[in-house]
C-alpha positions as a Markdown table, in Angstrom:
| # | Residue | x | y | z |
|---|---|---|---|---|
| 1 | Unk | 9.7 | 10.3 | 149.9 |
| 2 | Unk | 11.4 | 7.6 | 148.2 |
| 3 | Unk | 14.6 | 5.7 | 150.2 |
| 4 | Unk | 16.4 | 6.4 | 146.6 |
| 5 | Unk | 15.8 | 9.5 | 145.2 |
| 6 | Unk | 16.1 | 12.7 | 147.0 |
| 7 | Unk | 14.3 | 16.0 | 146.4 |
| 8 | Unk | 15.0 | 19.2 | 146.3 |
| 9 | Unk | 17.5 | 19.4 | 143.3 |
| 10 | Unk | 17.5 | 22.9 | 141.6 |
| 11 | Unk | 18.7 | 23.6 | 137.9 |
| 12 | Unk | 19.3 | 27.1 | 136.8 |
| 13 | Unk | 20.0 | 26.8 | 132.9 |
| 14 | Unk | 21.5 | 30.7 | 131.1 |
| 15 | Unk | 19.5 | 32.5 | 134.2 |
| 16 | Unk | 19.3 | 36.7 | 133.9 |
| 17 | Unk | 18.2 | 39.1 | 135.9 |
| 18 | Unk | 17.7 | 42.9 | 135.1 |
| 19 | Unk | 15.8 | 45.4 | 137.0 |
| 20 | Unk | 15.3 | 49.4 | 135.4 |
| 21 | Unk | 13.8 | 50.5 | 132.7 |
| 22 | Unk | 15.3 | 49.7 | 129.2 |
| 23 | Unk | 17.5 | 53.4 | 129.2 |
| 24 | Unk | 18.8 | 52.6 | 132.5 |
| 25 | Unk | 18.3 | 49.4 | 132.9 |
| 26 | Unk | 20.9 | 47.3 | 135.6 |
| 27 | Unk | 22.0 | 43.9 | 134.1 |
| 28 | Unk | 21.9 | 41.7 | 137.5 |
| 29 | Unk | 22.4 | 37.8 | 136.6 |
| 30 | Unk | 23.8 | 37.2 | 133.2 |
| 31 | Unk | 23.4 | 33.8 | 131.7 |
| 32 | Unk | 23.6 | 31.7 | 134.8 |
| 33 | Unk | 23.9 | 28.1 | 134.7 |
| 34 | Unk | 24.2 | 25.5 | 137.7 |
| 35 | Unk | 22.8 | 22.9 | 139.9 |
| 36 | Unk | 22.1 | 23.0 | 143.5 |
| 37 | Unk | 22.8 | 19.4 | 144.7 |
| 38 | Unk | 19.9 | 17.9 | 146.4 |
| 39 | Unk | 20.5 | 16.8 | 149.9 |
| 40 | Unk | 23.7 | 18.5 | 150.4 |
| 41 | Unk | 24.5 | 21.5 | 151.5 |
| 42 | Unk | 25.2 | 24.2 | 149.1 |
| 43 | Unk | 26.9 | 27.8 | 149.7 |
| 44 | Unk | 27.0 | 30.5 | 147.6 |
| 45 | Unk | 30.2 | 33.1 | 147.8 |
| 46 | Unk | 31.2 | 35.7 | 145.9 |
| 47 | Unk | 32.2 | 39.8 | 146.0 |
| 48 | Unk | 30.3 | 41.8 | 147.6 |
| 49 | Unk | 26.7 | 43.3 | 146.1 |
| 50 | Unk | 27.7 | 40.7 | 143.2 |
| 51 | Unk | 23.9 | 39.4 | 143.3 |
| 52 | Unk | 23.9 | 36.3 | 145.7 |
| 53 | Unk | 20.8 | 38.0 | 147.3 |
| 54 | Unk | 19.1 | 38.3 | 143.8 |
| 55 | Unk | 20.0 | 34.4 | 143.0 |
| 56 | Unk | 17.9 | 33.9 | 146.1 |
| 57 | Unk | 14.8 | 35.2 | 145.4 |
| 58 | Unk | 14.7 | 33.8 | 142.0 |
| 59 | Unk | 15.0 | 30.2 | 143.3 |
| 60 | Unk | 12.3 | 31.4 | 145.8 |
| 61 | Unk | 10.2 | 32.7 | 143.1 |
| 62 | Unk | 9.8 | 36.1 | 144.8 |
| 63 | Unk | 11.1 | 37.4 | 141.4 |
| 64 | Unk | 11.0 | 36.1 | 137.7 |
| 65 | Unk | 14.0 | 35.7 | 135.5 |
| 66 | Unk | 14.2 | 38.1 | 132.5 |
| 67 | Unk | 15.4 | 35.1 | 130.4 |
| 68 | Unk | 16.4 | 31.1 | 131.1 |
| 69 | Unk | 14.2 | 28.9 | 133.7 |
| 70 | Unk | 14.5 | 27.5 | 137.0 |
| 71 | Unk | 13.5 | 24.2 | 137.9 |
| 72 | Unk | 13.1 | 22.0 | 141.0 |
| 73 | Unk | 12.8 | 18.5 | 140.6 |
| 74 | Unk | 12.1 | 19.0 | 137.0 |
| 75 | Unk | 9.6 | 21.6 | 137.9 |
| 76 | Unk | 9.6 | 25.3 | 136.4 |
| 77 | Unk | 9.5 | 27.5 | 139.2 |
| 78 | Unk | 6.7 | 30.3 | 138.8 |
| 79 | Unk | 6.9 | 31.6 | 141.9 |
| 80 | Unk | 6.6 | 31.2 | 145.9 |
| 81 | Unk | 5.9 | 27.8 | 147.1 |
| 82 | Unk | 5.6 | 25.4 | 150.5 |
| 83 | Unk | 8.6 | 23.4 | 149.2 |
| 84 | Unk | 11.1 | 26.2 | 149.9 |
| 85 | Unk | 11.8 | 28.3 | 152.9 |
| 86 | Unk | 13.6 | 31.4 | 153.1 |
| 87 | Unk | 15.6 | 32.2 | 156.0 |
| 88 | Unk | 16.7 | 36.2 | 155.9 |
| 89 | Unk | 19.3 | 38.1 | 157.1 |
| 90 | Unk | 17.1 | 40.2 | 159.5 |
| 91 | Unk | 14.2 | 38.2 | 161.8 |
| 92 | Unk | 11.3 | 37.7 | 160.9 |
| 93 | Unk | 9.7 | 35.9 | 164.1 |
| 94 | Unk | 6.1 | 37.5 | 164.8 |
| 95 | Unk | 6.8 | 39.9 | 167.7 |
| 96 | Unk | 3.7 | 38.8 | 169.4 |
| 97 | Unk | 4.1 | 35.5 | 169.3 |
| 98 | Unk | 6.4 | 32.7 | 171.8 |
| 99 | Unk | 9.0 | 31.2 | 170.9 |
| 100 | Unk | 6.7 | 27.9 | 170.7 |
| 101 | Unk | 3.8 | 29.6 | 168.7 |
| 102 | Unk | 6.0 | 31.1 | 166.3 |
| 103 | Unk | 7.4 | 27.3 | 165.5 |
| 104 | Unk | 4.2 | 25.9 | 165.6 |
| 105 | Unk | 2.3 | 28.7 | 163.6 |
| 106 | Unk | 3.2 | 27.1 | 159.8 |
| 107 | Unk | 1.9 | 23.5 | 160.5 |
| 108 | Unk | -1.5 | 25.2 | 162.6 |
| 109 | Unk | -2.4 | 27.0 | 159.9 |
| 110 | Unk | -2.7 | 24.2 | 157.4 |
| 111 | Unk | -4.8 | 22.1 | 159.8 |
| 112 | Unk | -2.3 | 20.8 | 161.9 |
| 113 | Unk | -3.7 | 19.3 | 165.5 |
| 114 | Unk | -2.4 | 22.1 | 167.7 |
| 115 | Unk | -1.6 | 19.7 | 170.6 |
| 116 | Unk | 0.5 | 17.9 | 168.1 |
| 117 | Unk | 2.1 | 20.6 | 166.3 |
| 118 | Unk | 2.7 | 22.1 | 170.1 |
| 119 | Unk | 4.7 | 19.0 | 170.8 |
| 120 | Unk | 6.6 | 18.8 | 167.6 |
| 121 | Unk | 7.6 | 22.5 | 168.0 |
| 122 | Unk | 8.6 | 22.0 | 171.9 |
| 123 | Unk | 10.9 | 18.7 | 170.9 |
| 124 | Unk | 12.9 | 21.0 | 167.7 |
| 125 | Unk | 13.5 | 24.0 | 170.3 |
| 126 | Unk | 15.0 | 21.8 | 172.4 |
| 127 | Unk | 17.2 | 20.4 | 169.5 |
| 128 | Unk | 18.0 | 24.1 | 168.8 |
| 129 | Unk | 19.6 | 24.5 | 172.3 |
| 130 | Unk | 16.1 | 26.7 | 173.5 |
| 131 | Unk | 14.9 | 24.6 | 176.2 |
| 132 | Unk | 12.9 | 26.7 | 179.3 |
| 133 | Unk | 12.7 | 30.0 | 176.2 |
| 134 | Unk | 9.3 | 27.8 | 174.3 |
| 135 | Unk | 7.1 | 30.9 | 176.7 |
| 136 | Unk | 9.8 | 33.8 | 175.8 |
| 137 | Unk | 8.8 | 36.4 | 173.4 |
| 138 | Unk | 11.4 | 37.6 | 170.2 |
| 139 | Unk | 12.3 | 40.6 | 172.5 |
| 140 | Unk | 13.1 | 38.5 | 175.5 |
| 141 | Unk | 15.7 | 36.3 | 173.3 |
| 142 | Unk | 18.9 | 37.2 | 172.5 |
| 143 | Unk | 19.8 | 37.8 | 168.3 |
| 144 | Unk | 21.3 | 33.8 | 168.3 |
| 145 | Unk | 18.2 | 32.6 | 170.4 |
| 146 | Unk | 16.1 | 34.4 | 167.6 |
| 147 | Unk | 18.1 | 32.9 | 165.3 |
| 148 | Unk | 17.7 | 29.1 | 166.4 |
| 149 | Unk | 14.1 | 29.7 | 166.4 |
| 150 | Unk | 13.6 | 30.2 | 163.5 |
| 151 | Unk | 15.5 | 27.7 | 162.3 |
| 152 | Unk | 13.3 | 25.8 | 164.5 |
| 153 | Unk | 10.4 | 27.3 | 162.3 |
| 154 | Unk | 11.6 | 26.7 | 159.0 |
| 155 | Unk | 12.2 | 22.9 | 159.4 |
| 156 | Unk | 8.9 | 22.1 | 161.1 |
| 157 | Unk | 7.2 | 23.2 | 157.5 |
| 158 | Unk | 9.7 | 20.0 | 156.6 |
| 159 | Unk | 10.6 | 22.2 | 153.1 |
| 160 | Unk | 12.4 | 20.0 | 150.1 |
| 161 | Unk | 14.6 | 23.3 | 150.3 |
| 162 | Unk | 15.7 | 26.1 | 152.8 |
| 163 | Unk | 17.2 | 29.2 | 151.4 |
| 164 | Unk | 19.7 | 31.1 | 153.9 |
| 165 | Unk | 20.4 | 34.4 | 152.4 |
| 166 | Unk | 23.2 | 35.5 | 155.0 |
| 167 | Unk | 21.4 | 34.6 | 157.9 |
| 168 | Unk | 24.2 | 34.8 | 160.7 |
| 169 | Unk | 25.6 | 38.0 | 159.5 |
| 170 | Unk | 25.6 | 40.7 | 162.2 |
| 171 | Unk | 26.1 | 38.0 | 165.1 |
| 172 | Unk | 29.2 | 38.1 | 167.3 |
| 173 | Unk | 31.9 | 35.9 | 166.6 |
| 174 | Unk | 31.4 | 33.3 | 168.8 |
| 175 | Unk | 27.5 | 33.2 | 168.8 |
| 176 | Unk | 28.1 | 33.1 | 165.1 |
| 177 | Unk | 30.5 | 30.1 | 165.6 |
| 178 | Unk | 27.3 | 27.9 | 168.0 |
| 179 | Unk | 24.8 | 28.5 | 164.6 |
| 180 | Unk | 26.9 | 27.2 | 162.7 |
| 181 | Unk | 27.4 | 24.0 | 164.8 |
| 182 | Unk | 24.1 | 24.0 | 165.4 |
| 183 | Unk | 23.1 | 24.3 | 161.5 |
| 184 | Unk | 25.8 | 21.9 | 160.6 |
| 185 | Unk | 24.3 | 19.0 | 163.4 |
| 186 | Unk | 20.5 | 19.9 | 161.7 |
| 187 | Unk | 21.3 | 19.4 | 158.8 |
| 188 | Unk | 23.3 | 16.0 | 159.1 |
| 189 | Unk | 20.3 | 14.7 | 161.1 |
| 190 | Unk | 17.8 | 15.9 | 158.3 |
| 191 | Unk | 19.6 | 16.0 | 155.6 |
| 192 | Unk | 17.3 | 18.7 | 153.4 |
| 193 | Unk | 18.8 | 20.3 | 150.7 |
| 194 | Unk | 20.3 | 24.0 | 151.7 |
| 195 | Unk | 21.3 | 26.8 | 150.1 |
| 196 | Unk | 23.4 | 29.1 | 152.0 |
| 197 | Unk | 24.9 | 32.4 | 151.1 |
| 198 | Unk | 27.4 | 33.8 | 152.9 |
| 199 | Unk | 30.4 | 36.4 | 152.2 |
| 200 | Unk | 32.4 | 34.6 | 155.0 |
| 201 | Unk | 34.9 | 32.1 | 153.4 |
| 202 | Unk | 36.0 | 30.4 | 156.3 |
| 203 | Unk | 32.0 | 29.9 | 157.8 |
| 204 | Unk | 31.6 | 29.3 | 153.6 |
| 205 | Unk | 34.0 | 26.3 | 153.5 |
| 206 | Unk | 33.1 | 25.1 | 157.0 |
| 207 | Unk | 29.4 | 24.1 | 156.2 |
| 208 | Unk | 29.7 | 23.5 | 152.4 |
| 209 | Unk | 29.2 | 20.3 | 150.7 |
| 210 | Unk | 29.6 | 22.3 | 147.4 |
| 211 | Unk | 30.8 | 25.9 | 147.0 |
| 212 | Unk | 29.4 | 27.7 | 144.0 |
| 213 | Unk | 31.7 | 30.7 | 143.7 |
| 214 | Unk | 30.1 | 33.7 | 141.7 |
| 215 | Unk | 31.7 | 36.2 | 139.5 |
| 216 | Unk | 31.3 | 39.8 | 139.6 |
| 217 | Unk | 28.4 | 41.5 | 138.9 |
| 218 | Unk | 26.7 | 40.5 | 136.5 |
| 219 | Unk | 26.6 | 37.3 | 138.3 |
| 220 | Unk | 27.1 | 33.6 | 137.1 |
| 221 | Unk | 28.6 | 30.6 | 138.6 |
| 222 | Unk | 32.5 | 31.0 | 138.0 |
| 223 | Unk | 33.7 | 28.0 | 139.6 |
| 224 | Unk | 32.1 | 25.0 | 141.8 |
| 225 | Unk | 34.3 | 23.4 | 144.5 |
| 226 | Unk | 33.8 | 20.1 | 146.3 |
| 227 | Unk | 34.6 | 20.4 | 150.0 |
| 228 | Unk | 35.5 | 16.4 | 150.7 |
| 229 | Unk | 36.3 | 17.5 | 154.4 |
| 230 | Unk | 34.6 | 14.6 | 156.6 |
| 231 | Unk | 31.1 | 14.6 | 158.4 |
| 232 | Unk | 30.0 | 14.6 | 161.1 |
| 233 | Unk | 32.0 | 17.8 | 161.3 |
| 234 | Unk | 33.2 | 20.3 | 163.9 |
| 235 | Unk | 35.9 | 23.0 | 163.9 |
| 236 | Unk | 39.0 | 20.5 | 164.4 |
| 237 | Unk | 38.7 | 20.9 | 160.3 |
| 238 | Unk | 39.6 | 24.1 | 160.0 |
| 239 | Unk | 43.5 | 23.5 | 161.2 |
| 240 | Unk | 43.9 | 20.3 | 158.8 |
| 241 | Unk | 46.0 | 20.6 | 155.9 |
| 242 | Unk | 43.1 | 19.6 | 153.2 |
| 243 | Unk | 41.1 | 22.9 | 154.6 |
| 244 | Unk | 44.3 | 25.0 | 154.1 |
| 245 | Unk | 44.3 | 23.8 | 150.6 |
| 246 | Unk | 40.3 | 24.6 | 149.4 |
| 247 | Unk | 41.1 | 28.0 | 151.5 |
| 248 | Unk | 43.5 | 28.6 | 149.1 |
| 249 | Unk | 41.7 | 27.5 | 145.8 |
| 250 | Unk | 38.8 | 29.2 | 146.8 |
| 251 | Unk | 40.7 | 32.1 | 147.4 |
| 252 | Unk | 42.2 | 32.5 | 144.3 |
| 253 | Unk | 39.0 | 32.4 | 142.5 |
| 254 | Unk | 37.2 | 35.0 | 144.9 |
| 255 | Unk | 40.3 | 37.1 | 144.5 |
| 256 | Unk | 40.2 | 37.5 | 140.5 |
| 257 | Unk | 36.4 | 37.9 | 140.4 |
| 258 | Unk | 37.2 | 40.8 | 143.3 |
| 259 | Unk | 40.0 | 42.3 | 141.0 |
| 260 | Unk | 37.2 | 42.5 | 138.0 |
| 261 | Unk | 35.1 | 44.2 | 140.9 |
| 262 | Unk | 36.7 | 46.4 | 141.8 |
| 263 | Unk | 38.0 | 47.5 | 138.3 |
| 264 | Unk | 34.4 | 48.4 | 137.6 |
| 265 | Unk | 34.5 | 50.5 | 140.5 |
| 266 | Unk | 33.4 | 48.8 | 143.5 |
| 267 | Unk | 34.6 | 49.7 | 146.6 |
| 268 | Unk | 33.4 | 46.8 | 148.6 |
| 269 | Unk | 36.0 | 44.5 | 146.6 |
| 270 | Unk | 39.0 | 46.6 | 147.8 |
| 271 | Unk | 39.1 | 45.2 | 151.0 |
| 272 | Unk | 39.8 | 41.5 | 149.5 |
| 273 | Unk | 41.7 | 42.8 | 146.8 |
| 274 | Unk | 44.0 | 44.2 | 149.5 |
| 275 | Unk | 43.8 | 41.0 | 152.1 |
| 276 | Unk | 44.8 | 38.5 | 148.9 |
| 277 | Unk | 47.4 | 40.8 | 148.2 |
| 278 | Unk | 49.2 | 41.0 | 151.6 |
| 279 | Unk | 48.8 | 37.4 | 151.9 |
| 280 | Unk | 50.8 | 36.4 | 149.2 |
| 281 | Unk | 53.7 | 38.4 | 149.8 |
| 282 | Unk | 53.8 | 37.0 | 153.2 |
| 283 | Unk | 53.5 | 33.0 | 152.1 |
């Protein structure tokens, strides 16, 4: 790759998304338009079931736009390839499989020297905080164990692009808290371009480079935000006065994108609705 040019820049130009037959058909994406940054660390936010998850799999090419194109590095997507990686919500380590082999199974299968591959995939679980686990199977490793491996696994393959579609949600608080340090210290070693979603704001600010706030369903990008706050980066950020204020700007925008929400009946937007509400008759 060249010293001076990146990869891994995606451009979504008037993007839709439908699913249903034409009498009952369910407008998803509408007319979508942005860029994921390449290199930086991009995070997706918006109300709940608004389509972030949907956004996903078309940059992944697991489905295909109704209308508009996607493009990475100038390239139209047309569906799944080696230069993305999708991380899910749910595990998907092979239950049969070590913590080593499941690291090392991408780069053995495409020819790979498996001493070699081995030794790479030892040297990134330790990275990951798994040092002494490379012999453990999934079910002998606790849900943020699971997690680190396969963020392990995913940047072996070396993608151009990882896709993280919620993938700390369901995690206690403070194993949520270590991913995140450990994501943030991966990714300002490597430096690939990410794509994270998340309906946390505070995790959503904390990572971000760029926050690309969505609207209500049908989705597009409503705003993008800049999050200047310095790197390296650890949680001291989140008490300085500069977080306070994207907090709030992002908040404002989630909060009138949640009042369209949950005018069109969704329940799921009451709850921020609600929270924006008793926060600004307290401030």
């Amino acid at each position: 790759m060249s010293a001076t040019r990146r990869e891994g820049r995606v451009e979504c130009r008037h993007v839709a998304k439908t699913f249903g037959e034409e009498w009952a058909r369910q407008i998803v994406v509408q007319d979508a338009s942005f860029v994921v940054e390449e290199g930086a660390l991009n995070v997706f936010i918006g109300p709940s079931g608004c389509g972030k998850s949907t956004l996903i799999s078309l940059i992944a090419g697991y489905e295909e736009p109704t209308a508009g194109e996607i493009t990475i590095d100038g390239v139209r997507v047309q569906g799944p390839g080696r230069d993305r990686l999708v991380v899910f919500q749910e595990t998907a380590l092979f239950p049969w499989m070590t913590s080593v082999e499941n690291v090392m199974f991408g780069p053995t299968v495409r020819g790979t020297n498996p001493r070699e591959a081995r030794q790479e995939a030892t040297a990134l679980l330790e990275k990951v905080g798994l040092r002494g686990f490379e012999d453990k199977y999934p079910s002998q490793l606790s849900g943020g164990m699971q997690r680190r491996c396969e963020l392990a696994r995913a940047l072996i393959n070396q993608p151009r692009i990882m896709l993280m579609d919620e993938p700390f949600r369901g995690l206690d608080a403070m194993t949520r808290e270590l991913m995140q340090e450990y994501l943030l210290r991966l990714f300002e070693e490597s430096r690939h371009t990410i794509l994270f979603v998340t309906s946390e704001l505070e995790e959503a600010i904390f990572l971000a480079d760029r926050l690309l706030i969505l609207s209500a369903k049908p989705t597009s990008v409503k705003h993008v935000l800049a999050i200047d706050l310095p790197r390296p980066r650890d949680f001291h950020v989140l008490t300085s006065q500069r977080y306070a204020e994207l907090k709030q700007e992002a908040l404002e925008a989630l909060y009138q994108e949640a009042v369209k929400a949950f005018s069109k009946g969704s329940k799921a937007a009451y709850d921020l609705v609600e929270a924006f509400g008793k926060r600004s008759s307290v401030s």
